[in-house]
PDB file of N, H, CA, C and O in Angstrom:
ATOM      1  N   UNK A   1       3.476  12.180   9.225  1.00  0.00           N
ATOM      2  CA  UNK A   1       3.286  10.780   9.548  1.00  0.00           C
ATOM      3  C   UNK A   1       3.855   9.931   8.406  1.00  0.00           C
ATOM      4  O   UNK A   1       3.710  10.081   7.193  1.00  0.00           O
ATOM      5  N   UNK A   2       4.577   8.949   9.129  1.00  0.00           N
ATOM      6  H   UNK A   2       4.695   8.828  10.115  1.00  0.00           H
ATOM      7  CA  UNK A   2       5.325   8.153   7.762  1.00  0.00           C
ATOM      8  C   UNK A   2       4.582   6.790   7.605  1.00  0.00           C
ATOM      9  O   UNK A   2       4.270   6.190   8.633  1.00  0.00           O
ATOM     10  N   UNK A   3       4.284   6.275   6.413  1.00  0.00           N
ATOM     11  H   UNK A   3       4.537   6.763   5.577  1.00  0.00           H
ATOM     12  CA  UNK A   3       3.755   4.969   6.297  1.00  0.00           C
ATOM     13  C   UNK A   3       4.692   4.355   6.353  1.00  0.00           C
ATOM     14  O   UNK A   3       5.854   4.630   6.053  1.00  0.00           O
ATOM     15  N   UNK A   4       3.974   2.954   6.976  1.00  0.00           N
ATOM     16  H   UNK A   4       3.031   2.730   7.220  1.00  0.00           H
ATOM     17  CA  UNK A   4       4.907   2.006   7.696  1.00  0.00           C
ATOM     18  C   UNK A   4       4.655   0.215   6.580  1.00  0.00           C
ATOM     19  O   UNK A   4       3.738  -0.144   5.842  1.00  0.00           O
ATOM     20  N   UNK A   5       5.181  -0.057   6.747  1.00  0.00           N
ATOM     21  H   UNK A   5       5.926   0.235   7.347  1.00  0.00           H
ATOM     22  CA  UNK A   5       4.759  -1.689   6.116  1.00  0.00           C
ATOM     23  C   UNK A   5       3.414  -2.584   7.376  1.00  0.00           C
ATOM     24  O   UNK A   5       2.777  -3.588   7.055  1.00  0.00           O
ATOM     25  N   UNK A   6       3.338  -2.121   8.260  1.00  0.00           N
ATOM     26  H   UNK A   6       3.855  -1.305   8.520  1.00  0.00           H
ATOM     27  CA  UNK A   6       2.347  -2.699   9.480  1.00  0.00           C
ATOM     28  C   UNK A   6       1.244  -2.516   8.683  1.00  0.00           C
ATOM     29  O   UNK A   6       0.585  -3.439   8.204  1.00  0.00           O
ATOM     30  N   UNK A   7       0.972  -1.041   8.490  1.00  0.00           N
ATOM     31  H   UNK A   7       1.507  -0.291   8.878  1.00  0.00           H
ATOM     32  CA  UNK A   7      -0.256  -0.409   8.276  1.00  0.00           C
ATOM     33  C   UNK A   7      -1.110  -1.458   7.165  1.00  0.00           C
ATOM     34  O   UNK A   7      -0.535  -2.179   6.350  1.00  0.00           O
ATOM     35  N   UNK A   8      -2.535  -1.368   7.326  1.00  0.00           N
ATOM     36  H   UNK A   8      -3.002  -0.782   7.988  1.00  0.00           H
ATOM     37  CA  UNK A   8      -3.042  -1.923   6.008  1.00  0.00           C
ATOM     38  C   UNK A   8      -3.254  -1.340   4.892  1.00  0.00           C
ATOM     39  O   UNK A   8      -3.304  -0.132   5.122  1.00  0.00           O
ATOM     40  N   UNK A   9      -3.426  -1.577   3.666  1.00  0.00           N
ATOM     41  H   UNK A   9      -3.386  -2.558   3.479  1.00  0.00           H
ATOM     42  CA  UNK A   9      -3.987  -0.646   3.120  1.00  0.00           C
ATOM     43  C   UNK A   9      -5.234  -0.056   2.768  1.00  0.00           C
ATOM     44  O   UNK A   9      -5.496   0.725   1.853  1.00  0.00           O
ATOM     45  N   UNK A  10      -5.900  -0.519   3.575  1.00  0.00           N
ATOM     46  H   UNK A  10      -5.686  -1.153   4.318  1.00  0.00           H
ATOM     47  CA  UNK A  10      -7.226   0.454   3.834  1.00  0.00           C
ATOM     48  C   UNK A  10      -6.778   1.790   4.736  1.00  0.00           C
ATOM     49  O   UNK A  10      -7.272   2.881   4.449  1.00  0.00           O
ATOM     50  N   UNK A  11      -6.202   1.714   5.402  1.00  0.00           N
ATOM     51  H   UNK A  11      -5.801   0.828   5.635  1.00  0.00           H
ATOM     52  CA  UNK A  11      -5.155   2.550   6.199  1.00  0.00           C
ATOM     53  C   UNK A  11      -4.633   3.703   5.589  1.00  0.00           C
ATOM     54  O   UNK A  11      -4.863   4.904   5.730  1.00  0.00           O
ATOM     55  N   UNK A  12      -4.069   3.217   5.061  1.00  0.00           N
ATOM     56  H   UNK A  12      -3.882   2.241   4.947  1.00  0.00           H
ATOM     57  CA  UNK A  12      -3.179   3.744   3.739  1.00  0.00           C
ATOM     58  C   UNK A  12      -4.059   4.813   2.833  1.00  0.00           C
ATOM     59  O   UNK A  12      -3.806   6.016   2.781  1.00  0.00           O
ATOM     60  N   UNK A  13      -4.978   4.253   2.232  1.00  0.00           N
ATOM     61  H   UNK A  13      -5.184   3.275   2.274  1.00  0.00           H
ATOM     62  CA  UNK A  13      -5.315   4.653   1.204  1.00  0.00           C
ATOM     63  C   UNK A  13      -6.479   5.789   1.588  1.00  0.00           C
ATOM     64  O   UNK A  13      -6.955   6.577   0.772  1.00  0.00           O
ATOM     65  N   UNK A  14      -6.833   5.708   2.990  1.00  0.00           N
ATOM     66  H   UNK A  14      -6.446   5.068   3.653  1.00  0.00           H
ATOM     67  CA  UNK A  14      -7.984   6.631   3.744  1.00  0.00           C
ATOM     68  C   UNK A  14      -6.963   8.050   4.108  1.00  0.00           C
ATOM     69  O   UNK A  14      -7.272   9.221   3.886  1.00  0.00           O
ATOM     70  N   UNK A  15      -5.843   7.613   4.647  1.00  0.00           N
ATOM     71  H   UNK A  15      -5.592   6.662   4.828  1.00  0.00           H
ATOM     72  CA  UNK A  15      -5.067   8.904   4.610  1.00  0.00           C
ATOM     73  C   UNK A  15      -4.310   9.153   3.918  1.00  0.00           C
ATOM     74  O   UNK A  15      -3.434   9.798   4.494  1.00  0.00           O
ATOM     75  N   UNK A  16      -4.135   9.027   3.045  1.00  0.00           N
ATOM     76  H   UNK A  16      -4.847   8.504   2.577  1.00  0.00           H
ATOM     77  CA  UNK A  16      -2.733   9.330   1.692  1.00  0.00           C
ATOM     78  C   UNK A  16      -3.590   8.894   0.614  1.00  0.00           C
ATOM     79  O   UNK A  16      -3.564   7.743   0.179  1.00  0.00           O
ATOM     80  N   UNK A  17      -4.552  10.049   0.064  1.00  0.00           N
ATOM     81  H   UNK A  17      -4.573  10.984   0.418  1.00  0.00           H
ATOM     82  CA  UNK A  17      -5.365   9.747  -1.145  1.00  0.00           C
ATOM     83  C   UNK A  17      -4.139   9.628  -1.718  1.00  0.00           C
ATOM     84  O   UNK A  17      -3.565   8.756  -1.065  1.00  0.00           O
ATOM     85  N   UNK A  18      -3.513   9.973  -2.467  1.00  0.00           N
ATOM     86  H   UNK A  18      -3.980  10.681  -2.997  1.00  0.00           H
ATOM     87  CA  UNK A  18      -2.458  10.139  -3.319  1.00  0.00           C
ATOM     88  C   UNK A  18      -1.477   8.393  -3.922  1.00  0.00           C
ATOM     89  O   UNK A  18      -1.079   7.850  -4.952  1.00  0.00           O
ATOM     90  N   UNK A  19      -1.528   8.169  -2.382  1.00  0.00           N
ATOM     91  H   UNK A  19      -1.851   8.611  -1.545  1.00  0.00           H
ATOM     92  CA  UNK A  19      -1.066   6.630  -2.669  1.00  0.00           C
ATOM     93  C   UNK A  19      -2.132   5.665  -3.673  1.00  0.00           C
ATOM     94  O   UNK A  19      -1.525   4.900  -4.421  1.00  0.00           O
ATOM     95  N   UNK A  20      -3.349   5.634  -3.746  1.00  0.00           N
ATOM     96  H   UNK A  20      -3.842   6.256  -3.138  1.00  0.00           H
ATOM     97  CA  UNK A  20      -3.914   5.104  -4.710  1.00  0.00           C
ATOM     98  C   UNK A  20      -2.867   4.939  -6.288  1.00  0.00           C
ATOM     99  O   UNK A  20      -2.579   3.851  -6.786  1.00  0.00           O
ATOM    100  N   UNK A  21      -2.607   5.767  -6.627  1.00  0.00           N
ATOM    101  H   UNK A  21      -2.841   6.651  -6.223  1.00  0.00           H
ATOM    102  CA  UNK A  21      -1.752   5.798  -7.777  1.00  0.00           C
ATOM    103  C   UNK A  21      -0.696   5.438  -7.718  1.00  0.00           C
ATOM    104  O   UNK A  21      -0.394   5.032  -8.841  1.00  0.00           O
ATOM    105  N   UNK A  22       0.184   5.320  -6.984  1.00  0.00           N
ATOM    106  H   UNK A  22      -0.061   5.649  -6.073  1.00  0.00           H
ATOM    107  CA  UNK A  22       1.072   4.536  -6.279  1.00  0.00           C
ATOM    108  C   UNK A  22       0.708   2.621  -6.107  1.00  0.00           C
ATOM    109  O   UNK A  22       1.379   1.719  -6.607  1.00  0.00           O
ATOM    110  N   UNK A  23      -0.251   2.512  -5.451  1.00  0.00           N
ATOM    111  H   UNK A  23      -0.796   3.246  -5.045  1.00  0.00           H
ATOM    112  CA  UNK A  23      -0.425   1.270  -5.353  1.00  0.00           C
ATOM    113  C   UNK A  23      -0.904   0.458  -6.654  1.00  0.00           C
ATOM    114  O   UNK A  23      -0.645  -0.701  -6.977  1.00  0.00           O
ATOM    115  N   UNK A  24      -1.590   1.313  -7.220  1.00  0.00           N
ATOM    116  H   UNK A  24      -1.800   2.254  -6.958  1.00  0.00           H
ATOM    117  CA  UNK A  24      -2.103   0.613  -8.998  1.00  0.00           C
ATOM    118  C   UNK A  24      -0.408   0.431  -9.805  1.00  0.00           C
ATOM    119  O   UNK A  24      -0.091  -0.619 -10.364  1.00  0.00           O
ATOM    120  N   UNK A  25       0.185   1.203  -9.751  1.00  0.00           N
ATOM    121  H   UNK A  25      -0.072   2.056  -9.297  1.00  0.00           H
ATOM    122  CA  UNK A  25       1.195   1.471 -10.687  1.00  0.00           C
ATOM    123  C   UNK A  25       2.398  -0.017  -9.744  1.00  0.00           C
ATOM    124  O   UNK A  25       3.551  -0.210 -10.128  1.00  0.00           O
ATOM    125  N   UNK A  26       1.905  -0.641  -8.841  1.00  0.00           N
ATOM    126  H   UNK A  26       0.968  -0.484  -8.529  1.00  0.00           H
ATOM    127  CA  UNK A  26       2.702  -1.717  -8.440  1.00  0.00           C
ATOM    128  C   UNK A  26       1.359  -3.240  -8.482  1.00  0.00           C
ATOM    129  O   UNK A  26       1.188  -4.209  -7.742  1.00  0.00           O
ATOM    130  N   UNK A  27       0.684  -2.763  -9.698  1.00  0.00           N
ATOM    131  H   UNK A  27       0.823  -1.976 -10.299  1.00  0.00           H
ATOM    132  CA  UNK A  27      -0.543  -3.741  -9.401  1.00  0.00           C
ATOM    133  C   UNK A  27      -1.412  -3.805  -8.624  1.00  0.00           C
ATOM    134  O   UNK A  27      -2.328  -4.575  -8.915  1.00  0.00           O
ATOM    135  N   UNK A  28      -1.469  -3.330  -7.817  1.00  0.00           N
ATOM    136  H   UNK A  28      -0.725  -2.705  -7.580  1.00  0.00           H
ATOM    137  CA  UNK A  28      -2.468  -3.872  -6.490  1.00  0.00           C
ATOM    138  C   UNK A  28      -3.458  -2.684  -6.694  1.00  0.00           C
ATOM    139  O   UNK A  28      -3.320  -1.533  -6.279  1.00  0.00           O
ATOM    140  N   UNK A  29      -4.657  -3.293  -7.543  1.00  0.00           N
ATOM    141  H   UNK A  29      -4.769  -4.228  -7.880  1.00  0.00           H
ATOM    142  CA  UNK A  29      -5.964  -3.029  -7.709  1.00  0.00           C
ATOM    143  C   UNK A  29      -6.922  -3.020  -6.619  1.00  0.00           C
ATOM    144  O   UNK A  29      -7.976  -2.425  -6.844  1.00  0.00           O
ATOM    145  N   UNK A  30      -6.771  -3.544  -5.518  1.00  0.00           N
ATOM    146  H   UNK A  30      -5.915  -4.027  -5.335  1.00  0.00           H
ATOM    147  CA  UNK A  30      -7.303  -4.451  -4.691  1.00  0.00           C
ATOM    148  C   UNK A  30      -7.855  -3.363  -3.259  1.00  0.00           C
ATOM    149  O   UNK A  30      -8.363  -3.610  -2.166  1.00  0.00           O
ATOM    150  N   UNK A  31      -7.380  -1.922  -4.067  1.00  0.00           N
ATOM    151  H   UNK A  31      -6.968  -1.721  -4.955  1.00  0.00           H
ATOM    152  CA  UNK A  31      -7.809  -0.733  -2.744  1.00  0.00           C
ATOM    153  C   UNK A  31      -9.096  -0.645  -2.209  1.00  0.00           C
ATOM    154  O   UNK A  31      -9.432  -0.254  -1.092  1.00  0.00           O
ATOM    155  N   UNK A  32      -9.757  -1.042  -3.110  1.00  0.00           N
ATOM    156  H   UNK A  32      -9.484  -1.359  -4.018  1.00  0.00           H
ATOM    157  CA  UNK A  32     -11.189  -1.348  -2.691  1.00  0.00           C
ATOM    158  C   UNK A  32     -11.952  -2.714  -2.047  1.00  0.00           C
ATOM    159  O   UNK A  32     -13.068  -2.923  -1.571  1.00  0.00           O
ATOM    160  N   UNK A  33     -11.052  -3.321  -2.228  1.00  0.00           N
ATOM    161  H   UNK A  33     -10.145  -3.151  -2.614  1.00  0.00           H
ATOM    162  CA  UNK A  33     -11.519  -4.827  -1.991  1.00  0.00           C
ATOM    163  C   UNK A  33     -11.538  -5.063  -0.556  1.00  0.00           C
ATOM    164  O   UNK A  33     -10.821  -4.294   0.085  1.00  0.00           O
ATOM    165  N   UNK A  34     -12.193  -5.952   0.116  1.00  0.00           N
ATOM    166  H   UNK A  34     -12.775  -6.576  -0.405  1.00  0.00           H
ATOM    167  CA  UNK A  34     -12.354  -6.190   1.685  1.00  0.00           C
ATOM    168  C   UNK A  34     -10.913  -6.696   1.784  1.00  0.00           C
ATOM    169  O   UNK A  34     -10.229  -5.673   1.813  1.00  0.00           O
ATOM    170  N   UNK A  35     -10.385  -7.401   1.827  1.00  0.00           N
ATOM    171  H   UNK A  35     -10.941  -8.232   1.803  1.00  0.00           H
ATOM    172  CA  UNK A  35      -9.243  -7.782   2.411  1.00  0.00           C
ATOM    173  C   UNK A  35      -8.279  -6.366   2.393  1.00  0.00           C
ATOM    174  O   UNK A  35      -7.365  -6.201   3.201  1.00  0.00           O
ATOM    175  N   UNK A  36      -8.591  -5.506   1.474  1.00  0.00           N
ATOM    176  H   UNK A  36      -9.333  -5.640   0.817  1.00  0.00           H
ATOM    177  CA  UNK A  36      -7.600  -4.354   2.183  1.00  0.00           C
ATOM    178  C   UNK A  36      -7.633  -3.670   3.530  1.00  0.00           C
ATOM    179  O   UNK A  36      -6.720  -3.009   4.027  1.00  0.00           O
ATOM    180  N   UNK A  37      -8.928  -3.950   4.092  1.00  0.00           N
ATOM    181  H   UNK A  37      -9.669  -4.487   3.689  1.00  0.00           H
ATOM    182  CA  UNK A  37      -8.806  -3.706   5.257  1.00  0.00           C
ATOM    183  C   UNK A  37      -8.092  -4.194   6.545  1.00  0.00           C
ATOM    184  O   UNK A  37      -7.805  -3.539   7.547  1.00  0.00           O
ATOM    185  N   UNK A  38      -7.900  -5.356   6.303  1.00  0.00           N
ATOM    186  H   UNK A  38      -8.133  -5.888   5.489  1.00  0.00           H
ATOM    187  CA  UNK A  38      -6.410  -5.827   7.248  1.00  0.00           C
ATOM    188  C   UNK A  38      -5.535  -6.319   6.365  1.00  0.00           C
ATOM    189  O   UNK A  38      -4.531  -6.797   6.893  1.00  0.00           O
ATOM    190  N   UNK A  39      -5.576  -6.362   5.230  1.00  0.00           N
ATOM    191  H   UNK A  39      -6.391  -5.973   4.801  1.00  0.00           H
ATOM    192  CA  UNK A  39      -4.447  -6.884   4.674  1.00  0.00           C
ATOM    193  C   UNK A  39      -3.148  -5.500   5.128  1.00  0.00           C
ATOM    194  O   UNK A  39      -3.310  -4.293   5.307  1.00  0.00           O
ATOM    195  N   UNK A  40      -2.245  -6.133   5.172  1.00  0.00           N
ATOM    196  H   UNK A  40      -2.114  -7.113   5.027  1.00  0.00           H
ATOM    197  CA  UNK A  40      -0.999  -5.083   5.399  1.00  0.00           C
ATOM    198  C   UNK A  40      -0.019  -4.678   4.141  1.00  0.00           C
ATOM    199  O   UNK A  40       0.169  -5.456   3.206  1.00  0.00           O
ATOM    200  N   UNK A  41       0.559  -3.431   4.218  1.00  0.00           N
ATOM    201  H   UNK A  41       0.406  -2.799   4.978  1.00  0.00           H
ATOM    202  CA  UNK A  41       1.602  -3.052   3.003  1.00  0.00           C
ATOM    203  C   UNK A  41       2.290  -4.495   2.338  1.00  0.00           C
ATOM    204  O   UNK A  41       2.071  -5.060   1.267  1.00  0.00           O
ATOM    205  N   UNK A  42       3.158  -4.798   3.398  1.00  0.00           N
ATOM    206  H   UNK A  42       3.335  -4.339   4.269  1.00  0.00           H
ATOM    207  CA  UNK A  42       3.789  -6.074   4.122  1.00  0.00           C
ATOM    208  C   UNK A  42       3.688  -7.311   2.954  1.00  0.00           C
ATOM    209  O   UNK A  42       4.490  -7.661   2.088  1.00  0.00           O
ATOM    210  N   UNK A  43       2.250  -7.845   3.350  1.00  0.00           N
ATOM    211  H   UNK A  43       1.598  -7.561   4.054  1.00  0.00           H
ATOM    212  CA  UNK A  43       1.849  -8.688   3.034  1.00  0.00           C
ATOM    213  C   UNK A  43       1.250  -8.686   1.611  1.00  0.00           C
ATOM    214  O   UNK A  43       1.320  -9.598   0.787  1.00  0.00           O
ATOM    215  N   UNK A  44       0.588  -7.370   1.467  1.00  0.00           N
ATOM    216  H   UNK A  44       0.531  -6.629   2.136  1.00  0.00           H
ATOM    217  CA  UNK A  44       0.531  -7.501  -0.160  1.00  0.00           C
ATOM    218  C   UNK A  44       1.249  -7.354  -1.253  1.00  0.00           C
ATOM    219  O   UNK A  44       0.926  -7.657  -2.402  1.00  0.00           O
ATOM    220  N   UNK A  45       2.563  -6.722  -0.746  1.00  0.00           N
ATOM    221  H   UNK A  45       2.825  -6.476   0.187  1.00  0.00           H
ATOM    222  CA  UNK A  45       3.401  -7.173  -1.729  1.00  0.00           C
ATOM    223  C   UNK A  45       4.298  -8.551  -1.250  1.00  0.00           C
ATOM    224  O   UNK A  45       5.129  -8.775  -2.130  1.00  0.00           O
ATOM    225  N   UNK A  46       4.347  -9.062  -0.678  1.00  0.00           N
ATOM    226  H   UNK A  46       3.672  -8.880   0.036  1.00  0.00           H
ATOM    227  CA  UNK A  46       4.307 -10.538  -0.699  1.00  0.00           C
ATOM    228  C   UNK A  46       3.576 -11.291  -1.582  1.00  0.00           C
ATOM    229  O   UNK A  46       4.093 -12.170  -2.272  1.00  0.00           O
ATOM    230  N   UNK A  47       2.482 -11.029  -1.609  1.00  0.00           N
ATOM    231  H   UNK A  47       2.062 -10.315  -1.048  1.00  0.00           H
ATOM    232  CA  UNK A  47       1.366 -11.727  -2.317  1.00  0.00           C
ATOM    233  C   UNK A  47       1.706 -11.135  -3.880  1.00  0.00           C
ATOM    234  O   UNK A  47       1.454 -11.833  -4.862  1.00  0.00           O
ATOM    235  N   UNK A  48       2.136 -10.156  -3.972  1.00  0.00           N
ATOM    236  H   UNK A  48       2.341  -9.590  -3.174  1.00  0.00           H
ATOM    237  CA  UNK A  48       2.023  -9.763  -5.465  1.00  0.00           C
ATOM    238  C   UNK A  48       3.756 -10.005  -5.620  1.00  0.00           C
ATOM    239  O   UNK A  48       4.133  -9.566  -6.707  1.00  0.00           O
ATOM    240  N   UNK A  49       4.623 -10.460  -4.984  1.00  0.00           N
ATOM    241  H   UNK A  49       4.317 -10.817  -4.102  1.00  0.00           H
ATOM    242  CA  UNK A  49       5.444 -10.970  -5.515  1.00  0.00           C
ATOM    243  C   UNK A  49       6.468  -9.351  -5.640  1.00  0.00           C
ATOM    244  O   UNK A  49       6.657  -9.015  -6.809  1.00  0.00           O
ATOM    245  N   UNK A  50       6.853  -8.765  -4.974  1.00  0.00           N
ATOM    246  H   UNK A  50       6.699  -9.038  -4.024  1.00  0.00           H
ATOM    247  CA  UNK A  50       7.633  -7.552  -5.059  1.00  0.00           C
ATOM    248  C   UNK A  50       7.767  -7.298  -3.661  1.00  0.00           C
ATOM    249  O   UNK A  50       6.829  -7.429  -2.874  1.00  0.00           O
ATOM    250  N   UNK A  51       9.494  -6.753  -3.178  1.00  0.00           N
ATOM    251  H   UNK A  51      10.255  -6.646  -3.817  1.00  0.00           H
ATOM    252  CA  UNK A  51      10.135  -6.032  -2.204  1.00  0.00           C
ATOM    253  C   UNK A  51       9.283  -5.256  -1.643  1.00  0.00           C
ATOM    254  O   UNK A  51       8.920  -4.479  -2.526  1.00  0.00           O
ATOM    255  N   UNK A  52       8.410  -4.863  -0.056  1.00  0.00           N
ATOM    256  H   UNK A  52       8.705  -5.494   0.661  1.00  0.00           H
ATOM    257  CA  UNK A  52       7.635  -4.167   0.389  1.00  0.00           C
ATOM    258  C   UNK A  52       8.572  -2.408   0.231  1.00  0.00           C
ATOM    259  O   UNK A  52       8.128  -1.357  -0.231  1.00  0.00           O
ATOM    260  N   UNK A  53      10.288  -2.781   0.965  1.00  0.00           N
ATOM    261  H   UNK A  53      10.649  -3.635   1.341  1.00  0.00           H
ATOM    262  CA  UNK A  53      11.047  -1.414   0.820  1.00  0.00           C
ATOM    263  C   UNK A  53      10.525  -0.762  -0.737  1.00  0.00           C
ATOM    264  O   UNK A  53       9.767   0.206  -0.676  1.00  0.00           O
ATOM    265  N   UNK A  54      10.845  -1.179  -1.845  1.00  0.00           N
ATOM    266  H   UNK A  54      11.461  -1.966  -1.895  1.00  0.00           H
ATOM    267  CA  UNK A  54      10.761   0.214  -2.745  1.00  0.00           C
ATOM    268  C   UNK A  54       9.306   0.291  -2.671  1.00  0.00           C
ATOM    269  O   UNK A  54       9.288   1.431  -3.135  1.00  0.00           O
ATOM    270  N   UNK A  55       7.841  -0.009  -2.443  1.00  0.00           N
ATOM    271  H   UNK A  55       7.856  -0.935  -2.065  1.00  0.00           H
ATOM    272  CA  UNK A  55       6.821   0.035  -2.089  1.00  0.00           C
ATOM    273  C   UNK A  55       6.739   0.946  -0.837  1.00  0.00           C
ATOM    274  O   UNK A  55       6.273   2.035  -1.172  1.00  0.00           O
ATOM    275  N   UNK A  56       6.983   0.898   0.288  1.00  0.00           N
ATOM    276  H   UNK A  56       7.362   0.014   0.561  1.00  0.00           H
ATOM    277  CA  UNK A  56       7.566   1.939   0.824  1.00  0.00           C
ATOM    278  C   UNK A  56       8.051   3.091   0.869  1.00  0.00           C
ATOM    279  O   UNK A  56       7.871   3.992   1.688  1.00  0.00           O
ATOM    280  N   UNK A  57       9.020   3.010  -0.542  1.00  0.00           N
ATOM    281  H   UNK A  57       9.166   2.277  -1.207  1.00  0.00           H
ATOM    282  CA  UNK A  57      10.155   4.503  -1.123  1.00  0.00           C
ATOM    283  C   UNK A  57       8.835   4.984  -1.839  1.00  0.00           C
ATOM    284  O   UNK A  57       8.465   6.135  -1.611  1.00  0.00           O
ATOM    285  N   UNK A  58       8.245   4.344  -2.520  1.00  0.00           N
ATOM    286  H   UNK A  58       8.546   3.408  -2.705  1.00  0.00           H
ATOM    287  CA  UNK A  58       7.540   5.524  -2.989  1.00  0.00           C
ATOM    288  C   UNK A  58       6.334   5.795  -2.390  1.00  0.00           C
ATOM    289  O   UNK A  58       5.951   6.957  -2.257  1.00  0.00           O
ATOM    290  N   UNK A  59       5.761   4.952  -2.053  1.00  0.00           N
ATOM    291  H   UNK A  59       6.073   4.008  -2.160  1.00  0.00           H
ATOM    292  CA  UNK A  59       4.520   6.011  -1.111  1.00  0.00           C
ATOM    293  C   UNK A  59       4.978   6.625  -0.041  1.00  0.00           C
ATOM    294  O   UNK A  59       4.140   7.214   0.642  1.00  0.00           O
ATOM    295  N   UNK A  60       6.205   6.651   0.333  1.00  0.00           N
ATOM    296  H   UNK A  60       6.886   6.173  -0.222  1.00  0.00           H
ATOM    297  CA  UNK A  60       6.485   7.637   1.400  1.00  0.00           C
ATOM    298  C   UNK A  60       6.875   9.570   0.549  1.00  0.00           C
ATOM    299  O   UNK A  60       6.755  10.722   0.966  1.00  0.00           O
ATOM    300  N   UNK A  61       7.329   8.964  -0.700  1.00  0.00           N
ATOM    301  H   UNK A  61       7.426   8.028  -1.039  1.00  0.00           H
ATOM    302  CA  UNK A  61       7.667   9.951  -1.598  1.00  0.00           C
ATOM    303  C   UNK A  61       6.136  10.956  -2.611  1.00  0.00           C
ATOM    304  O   UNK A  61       6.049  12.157  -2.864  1.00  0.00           O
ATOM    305  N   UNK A  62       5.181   9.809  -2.940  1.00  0.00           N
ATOM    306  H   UNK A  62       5.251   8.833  -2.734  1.00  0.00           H
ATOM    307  CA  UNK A  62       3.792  10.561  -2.294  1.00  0.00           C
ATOM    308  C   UNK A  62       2.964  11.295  -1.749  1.00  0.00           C
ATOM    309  O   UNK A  62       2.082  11.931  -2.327  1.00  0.00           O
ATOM    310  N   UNK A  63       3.248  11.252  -0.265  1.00  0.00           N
ATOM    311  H   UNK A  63       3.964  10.735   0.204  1.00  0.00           H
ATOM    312  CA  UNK A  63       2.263  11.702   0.416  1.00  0.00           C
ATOM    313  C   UNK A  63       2.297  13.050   0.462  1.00  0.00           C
ATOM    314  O   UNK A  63       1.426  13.668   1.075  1.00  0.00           O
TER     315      UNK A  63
END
């Protein structure tokens, strides 16, 4: 299964333990926080100001 930019990262982070370390190492602390539950790949790196693609390259390189 490939992660997608749709997905949230509550999503994310329930099936690809691994991505946790991945997502810290691009800032986003926030795996625990309620808005990760619909917040999307997408959108949080929007919000944190970085390209969702290499966010993408590597948690697909991850899992």
């Amino acid at each position: 299964m490939e992660i997608t930019k749709e997905m949230t990262i509550g999503d994310v982070v329930r099936n690809f333990p691994k991505s946790v370390e991945v997502l810290f190492s691009f800032g986003m602390h926030c795996v625990g926080c309620p808005s990760s539950q619909s917040e999307t790949l997408e959108e949080a790196a929007y919000v944190h100001g970085f390209e969702v693609e290499e966010l993408m390259t590597k948690l697909n390189e991850c899992k």
